[in-house]
N, C-alpha and C positions, 0 to 999 in steps of 0.2 A: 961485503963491500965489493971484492972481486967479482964474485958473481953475479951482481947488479951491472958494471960493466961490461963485463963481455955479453950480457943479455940485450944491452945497451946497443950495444958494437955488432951483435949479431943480427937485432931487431932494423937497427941503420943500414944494415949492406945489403938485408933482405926487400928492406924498400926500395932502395935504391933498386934492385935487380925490377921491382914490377912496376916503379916507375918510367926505368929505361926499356920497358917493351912498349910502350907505346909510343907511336914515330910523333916528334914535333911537330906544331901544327905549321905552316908556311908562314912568310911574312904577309904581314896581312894588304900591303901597296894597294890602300886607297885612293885614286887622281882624280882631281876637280880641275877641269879646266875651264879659265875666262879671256875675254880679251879686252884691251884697251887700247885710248884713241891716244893718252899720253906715250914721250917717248921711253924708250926702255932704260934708260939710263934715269931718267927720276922715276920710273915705278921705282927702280931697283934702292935708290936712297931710301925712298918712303916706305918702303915694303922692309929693311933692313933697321932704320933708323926707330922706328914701331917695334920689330921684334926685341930690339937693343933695350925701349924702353921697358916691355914686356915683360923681360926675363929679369931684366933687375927689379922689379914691382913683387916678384916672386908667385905671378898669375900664372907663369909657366914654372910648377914648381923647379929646382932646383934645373935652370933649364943657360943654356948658352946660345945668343946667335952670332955665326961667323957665312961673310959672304964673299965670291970674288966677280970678280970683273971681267971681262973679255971682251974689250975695247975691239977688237979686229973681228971678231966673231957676230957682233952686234946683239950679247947675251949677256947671263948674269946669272948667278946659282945662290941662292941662300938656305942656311943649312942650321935648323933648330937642333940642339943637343941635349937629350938629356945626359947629365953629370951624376957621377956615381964612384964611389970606390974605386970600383974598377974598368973605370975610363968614363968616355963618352961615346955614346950611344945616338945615332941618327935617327932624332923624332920624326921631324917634318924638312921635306926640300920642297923648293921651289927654284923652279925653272925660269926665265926670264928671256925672250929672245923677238928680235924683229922678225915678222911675218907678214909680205904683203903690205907694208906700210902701216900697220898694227901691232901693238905687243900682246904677246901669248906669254899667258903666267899659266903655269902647270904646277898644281901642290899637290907633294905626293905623300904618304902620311907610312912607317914602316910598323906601326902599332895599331893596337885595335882600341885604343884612344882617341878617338878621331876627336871630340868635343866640337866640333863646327868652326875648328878652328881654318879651314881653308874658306869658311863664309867670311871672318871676321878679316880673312886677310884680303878676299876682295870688294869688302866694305871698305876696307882703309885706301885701296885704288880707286873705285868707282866714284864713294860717296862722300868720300875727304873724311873718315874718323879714325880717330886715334885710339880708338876703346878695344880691351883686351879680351873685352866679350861679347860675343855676339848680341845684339838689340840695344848696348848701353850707351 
């Protein structure tokens, strides 16, 4: 039984060692950028008030959205979570901000999960849907 353990314990540290030579791959920061004719302040509800419904439907599995405001700045940041044990985790941002007399939404994705979720979020600006996935 001991020596089942330490073979255990040794076979573990040894992987560990040739798993850690190899360098982590980067974040993967995919950005899809659109723009619209509404003002920044209701993209920013509908773009928020969608992910809200989203994540509690459990379509983003085990997922949080929290967004803020910046009234003076003429922006807005909302910020998909993935939830986990050991915290939460920055899935998907989006950027929100007047440009030009136009709102520029920028979603930026930190996983290689991308699922088309920055189409489905500027389907929900462009073409009025509330569906949490792309074409429904």
């Amino acid at each position: 039984m001991k020596f089942s353990i330490i073979s255990l314990l040794l076979f573990a540290s040894l992987s560990a060692c040739s798993t850690n030579s190899v360098p982590p791959k980067p974040p993967y920061k995919l950005q899809y950028e659109f723009y619209s004719d509404e003002n920044y302040q209701q993209v920013y509800r509908l773009i928020l008030n969608n992910a809200l419904t989203c994540t509690r439907q459990d379509v983003l599995t085990r997922s949080l959205a929290e967004g803020q405001y910046f009234e003076k700045l003429d922006s807005a940041d909302i910020t998909i979570y993935q939830d986990s044990p050991l915290g939460k985790f920055p899935h998907i941002r989006v950027s929100i901000e007047t440009v030009s007399k136009k709102t520029k939404i920028a979603v930026t994705n930190d996983f290689d999960t991308w699922d088309e979720l920055a189409k489905v979020i500027e389907e929900w600006v462009t073409k009025g849907t509330t569906s949490c996935k792309l074409g429904s």
